[in-house]
C-alpha positions as CSV (number, residue, x, y, z in Angstrom):
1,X,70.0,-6.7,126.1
2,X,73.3,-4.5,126.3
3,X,75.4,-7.4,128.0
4,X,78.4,-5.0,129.2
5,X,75.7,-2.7,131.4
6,X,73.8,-5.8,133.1
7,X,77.2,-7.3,133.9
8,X,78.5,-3.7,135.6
9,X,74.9,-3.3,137.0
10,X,75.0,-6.6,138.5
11,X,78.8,-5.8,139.6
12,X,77.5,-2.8,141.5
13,X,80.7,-1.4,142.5
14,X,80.5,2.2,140.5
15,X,79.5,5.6,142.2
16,X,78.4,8.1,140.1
17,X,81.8,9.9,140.2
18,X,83.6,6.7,139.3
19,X,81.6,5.7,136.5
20,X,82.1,9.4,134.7
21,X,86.2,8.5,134.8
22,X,85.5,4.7,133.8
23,X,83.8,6.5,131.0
24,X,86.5,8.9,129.8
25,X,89.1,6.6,130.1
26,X,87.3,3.5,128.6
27,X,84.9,5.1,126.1
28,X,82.1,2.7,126.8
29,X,81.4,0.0,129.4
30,X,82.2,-3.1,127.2
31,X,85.6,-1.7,126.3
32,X,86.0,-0.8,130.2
33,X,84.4,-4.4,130.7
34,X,87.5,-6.1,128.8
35,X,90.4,-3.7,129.7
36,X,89.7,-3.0,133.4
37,X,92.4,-4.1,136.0
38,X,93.3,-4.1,139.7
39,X,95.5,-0.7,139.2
40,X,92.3,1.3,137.8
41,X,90.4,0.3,140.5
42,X,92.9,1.6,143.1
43,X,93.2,4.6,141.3
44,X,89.5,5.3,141.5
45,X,89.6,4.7,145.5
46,X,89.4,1.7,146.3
47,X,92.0,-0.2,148.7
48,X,94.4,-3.5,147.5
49,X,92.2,-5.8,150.0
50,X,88.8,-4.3,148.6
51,X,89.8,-4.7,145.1
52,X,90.6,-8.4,145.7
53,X,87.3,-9.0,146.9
54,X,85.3,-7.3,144.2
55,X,87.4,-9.3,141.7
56,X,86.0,-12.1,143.2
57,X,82.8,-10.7,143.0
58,X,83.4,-10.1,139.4
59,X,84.9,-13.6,138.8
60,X,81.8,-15.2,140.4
61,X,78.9,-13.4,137.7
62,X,77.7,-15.9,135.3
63,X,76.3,-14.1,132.3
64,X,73.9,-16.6,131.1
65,X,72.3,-17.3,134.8
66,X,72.3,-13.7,135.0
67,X,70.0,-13.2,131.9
68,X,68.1,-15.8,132.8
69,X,67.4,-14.7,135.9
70,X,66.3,-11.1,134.3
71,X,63.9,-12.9,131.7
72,X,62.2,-14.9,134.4
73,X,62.0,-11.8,137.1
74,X,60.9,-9.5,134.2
75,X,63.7,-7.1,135.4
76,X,64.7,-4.2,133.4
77,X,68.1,-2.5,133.9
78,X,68.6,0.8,133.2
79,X,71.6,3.0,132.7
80,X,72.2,7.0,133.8
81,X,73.0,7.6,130.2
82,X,69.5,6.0,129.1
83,X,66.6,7.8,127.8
84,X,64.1,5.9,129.9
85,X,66.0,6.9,133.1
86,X,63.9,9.3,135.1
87,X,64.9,12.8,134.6
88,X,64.6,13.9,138.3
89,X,66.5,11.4,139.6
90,X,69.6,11.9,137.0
91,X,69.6,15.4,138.1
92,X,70.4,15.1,141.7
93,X,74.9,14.9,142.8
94,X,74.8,11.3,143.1
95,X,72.4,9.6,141.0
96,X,72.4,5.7,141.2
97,X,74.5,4.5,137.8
98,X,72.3,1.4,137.5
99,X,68.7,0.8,138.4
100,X,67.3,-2.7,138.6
101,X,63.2,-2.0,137.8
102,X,60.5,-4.2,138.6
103,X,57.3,-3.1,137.0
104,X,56.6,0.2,135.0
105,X,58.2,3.7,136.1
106,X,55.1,6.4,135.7
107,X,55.9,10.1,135.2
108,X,57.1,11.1,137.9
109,X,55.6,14.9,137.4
110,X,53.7,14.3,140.3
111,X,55.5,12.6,142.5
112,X,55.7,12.8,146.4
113,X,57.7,11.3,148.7
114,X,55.8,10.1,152.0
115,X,58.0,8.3,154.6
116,X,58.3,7.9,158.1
117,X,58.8,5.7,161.4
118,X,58.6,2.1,161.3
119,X,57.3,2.3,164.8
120,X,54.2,4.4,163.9
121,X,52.0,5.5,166.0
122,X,48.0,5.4,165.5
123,X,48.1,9.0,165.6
124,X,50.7,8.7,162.8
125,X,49.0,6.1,161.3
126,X,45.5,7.9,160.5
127,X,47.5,11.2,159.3
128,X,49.9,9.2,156.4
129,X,46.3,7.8,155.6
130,X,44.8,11.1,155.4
131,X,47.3,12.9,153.3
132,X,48.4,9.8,151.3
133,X,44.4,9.9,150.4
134,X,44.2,13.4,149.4
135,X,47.8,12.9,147.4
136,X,46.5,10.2,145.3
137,X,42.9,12.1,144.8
138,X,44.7,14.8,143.6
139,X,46.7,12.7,141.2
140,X,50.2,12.4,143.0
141,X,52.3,9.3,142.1
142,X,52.7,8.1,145.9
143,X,57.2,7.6,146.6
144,X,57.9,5.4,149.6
145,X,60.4,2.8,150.8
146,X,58.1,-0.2,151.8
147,X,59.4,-0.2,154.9
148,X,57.3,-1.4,158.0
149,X,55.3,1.6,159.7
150,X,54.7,4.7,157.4
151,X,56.2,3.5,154.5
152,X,53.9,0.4,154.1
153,X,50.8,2.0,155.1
154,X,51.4,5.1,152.3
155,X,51.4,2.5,150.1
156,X,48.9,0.3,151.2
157,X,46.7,3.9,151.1
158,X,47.8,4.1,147.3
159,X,46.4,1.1,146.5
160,X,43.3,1.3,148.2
161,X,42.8,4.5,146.0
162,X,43.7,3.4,143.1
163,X,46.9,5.1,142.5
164,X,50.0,4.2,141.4
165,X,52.8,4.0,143.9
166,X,56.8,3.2,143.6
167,X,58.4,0.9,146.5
168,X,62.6,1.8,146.2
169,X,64.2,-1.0,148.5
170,X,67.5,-1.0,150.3
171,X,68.3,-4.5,148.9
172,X,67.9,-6.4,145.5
173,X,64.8,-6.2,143.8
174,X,64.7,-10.1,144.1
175,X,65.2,-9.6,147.9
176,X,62.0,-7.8,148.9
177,X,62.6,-6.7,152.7
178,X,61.1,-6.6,154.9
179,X,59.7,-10.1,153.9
180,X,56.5,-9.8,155.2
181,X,55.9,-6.8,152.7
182,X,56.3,-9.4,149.4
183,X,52.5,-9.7,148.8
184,X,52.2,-6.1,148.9
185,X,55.5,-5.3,146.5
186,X,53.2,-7.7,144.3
187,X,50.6,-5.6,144.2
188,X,51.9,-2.5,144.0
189,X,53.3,-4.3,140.8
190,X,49.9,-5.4,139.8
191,X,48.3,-2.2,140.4
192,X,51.0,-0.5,137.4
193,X,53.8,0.8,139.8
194,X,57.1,0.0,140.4
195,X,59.4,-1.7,142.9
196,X,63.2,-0.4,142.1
197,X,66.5,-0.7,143.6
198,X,70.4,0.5,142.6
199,X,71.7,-3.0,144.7
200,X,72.1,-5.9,142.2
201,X,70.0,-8.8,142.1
202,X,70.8,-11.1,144.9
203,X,71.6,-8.7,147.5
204,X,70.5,-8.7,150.6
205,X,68.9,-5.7,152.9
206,X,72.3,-4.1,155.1
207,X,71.7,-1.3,157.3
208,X,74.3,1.0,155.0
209,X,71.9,0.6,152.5
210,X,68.6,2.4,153.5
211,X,70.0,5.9,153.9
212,X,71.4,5.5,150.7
213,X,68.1,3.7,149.5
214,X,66.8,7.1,150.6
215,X,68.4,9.9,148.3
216,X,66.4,7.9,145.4
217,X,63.0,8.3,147.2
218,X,63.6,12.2,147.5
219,X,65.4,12.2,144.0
220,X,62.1,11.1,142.3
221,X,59.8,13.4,144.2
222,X,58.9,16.7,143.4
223,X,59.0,17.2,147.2
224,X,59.3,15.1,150.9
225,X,56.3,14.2,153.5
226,X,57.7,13.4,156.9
227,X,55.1,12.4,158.7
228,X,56.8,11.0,162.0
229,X,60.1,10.0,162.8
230,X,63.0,10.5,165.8
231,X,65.4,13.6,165.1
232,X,68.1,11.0,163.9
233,X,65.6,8.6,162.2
234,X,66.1,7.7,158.4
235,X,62.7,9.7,157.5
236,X,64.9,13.0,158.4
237,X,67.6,11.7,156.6
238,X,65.4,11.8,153.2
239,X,64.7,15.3,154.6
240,X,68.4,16.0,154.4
241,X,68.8,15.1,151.2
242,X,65.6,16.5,150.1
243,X,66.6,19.7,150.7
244,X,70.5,18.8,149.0
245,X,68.2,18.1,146.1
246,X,66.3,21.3,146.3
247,X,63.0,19.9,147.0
248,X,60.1,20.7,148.7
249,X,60.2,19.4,152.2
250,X,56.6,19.1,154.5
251,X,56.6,17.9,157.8
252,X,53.3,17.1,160.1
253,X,53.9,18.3,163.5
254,X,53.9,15.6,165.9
255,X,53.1,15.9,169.9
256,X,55.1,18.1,172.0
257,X,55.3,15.8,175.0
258,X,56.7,12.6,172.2
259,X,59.9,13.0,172.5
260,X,60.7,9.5,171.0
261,X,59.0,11.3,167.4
262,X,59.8,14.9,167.7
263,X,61.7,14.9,165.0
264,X,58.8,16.6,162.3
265,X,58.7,19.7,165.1
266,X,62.6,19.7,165.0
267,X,62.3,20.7,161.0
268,X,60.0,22.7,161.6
269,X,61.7,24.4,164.3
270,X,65.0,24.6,162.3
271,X,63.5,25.9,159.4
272,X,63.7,23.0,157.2
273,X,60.4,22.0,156.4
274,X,56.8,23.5,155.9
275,X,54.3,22.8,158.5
276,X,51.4,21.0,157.0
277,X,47.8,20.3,158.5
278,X,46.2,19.4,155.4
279,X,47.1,18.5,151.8
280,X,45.9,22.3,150.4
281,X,48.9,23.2,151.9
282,X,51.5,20.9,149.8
283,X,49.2,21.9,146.5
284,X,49.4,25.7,147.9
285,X,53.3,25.1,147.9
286,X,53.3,24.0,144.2
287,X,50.8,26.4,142.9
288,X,48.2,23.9,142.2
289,X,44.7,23.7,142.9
290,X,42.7,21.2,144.1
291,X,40.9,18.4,142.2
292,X,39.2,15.6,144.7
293,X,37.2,14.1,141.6
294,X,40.7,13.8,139.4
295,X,40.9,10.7,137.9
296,X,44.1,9.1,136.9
297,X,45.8,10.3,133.8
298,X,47.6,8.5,131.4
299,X,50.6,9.5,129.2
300,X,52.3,9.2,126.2
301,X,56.5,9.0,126.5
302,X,56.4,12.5,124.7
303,X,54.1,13.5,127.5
304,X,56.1,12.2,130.5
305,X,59.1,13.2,128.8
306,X,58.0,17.1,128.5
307,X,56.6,17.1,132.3
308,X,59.9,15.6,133.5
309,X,61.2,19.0,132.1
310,X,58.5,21.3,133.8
311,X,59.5,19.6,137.3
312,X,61.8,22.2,138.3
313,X,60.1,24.9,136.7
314,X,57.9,26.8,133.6
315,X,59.9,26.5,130.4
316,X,59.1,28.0,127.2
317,X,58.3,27.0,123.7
318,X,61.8,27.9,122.7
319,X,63.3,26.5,125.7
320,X,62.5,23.4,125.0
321,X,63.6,22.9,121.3
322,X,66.6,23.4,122.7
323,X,66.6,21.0,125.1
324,X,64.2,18.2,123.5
325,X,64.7,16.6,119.9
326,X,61.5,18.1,119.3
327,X,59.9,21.3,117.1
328,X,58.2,24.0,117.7
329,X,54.8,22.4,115.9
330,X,55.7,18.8,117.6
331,X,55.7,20.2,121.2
332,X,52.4,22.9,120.3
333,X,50.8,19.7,119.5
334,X,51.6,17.8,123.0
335,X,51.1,20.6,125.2
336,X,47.5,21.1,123.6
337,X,47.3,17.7,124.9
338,X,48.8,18.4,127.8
339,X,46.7,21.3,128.5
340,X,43.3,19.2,127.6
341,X,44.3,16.8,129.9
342,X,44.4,19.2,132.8
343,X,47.6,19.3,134.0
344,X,49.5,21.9,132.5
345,X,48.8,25.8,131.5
346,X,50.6,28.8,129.8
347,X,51.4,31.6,132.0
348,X,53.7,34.7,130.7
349,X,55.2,32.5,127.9
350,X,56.1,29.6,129.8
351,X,54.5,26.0,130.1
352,X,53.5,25.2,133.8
353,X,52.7,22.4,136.0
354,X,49.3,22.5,137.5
């Protein structure tokens, strides 16, 4: 294991921005690792009584425990730079530096956000069951924050289908919140998702964290599903920065007389979100058809690695020799593959989702 990144991981103290100038003024992290002082941190932002405190923080990791810890936790820690990174998320303004992973990251082609309320309602309760159903059938890898309410039950749905699902928590990996959602962070594990997190192991669940928690969610989706949530509740605040990350946004519309959970109607209102009354209507959105008999597909890492690059769009042959280490013949090949398996097709030149 690359000790210089699990020791800044397990710091936790870079933003994206900051880690680009530790970068060009340190060359790599174990150089910055050794050379780093008080001074550079202030210049990067951070104030004299902070910086004493994050020292301590620093003083206070013990590699060996640390590693220890990741061998018995089966944690891996991933990197921005890394090729195993997901795509999506790396492409957003403010990608987490770090991510601690629990599990196995799918391809997140297909990937759709569903969150919502913690207090949920039974009407709110049967519709995230509905579409989280339909999702799955129609082989979407099911985003969600494991959260009480929505969250949970999206997930729980998942399962129940047989699809694969990725918990992102507010808190360390080790620290599953809310507690009573541990057996089900287990088998979301079991069942061959994920449970992830940018906090180091060891941290706790703090309010600051879940909005932040939240960019991640929407940052691995091809799109959002609020299903219910208040007009200042964190479910519209994965909205927000859905649509910062240019994704789709779909929001169920919600009673006019609940006040308490208006806040679907209040994207719709504002223009921020599609109104949906059925899944046809997200697969509409995306250009894809139906498929309730799908089952689930596996891929290669050429495989996920190509539909990463379709997310935001068709690309063509060419387009993607460019961008890939990969020839013309190689990527023929995969998409052939691809196209067998069902979930891609050539139109005008250009590889496409389906």
């Amino acid at each position: 294991m690359n000790e210089a990144l699990l020791l800044w991981a397990q710091w936790g103290i870079l933003n994206f921005d900051q880690y680009q100038i530790v970068k060009k003024q340190f060359g790599d992290l174990k150089t910055a690792w050794e050379k780093i002082d008080r001074l550079f941190l202030v210049k990067l932002g951070f104030g004299m009584e902070k910086v004493d405190r994050i020292f301590e923080i620093r003083q206070g990791i013990n590699f060996h425990q640390l590693i220890q810890q990741i061998e018995q936790l089966n944690v891996q820690v991933l990197c921005v730079d890394d090729d195993d990174y997901p795509k999506c998320l790396r492409a957003i303004s403010s990608p987490p530096v770090f991510l601690f992973v629990l599990g196995k990251l799918p391809s997140f082609h297909k990937a759709l956000g569903v969150v919502g309320t913690r207090l949920v309602t039974d009407y709110g309760r049967l519709m995230t069951e509905k579409f989280t159903s339909d999702l799955v059938s129609n082989g979407f890898v099911i985003v969600s924050g494991l959260a009480l309410g929505v969250d949970a039950c999206s997930h729980e749905t998942t399962l129940k289908k047989q699809g694969v699902t990725i918990a992102v928590l507010g808190c360390g990996v080790d620290r599953i919140y809310p507690s009573v959602n541990r057996s089900l962070a287990e088998r979301i594990l079991k069942q061959g998702g994920a449970v992830i997190s940018e906090y180091p192991l060891g941290t706790p669940g703090m309010p600051h964290h879940f909005p932040m928690r939240n960019r991640i969610i929407s940052g691995l989706s091809r799109g959002v599903l609020i299903v219910e949530g208040g007009v200042k509740s964190g479910a519209l605040i994965t909205a927000r920065y859905a649509l910062e990350q240019n994704r789709e946004v779909f929001a169920i519309p919600n009673h006019i007389t609940n006040l308490q959970l208006s806040g679907t109607n209040h994207l719709i209102r504002r223009g921020e979100a599609k109104l949906v009354e059925n899944v046809g209507h997200i697969l509409e959105e995306f250009q894809m058809q139906p498929n309730t008999h799908r089952k689930p597909v596996s891929f290669s890492s050429i495989e996920s690695e190509l539909l990463e690059h379709l997310i935001q769009g068709g690309k063509s042959i060419d387009e993607l020799t460019a961008q890939t280490p990969y020839n013309v013949a190689r990527l023929s090949e995969v998409f052939i593959h691809l196209q067998l398996k069902g979930v891609v097709r050539e139109i005008g030149q250009k590889w496409v989702i389906v």
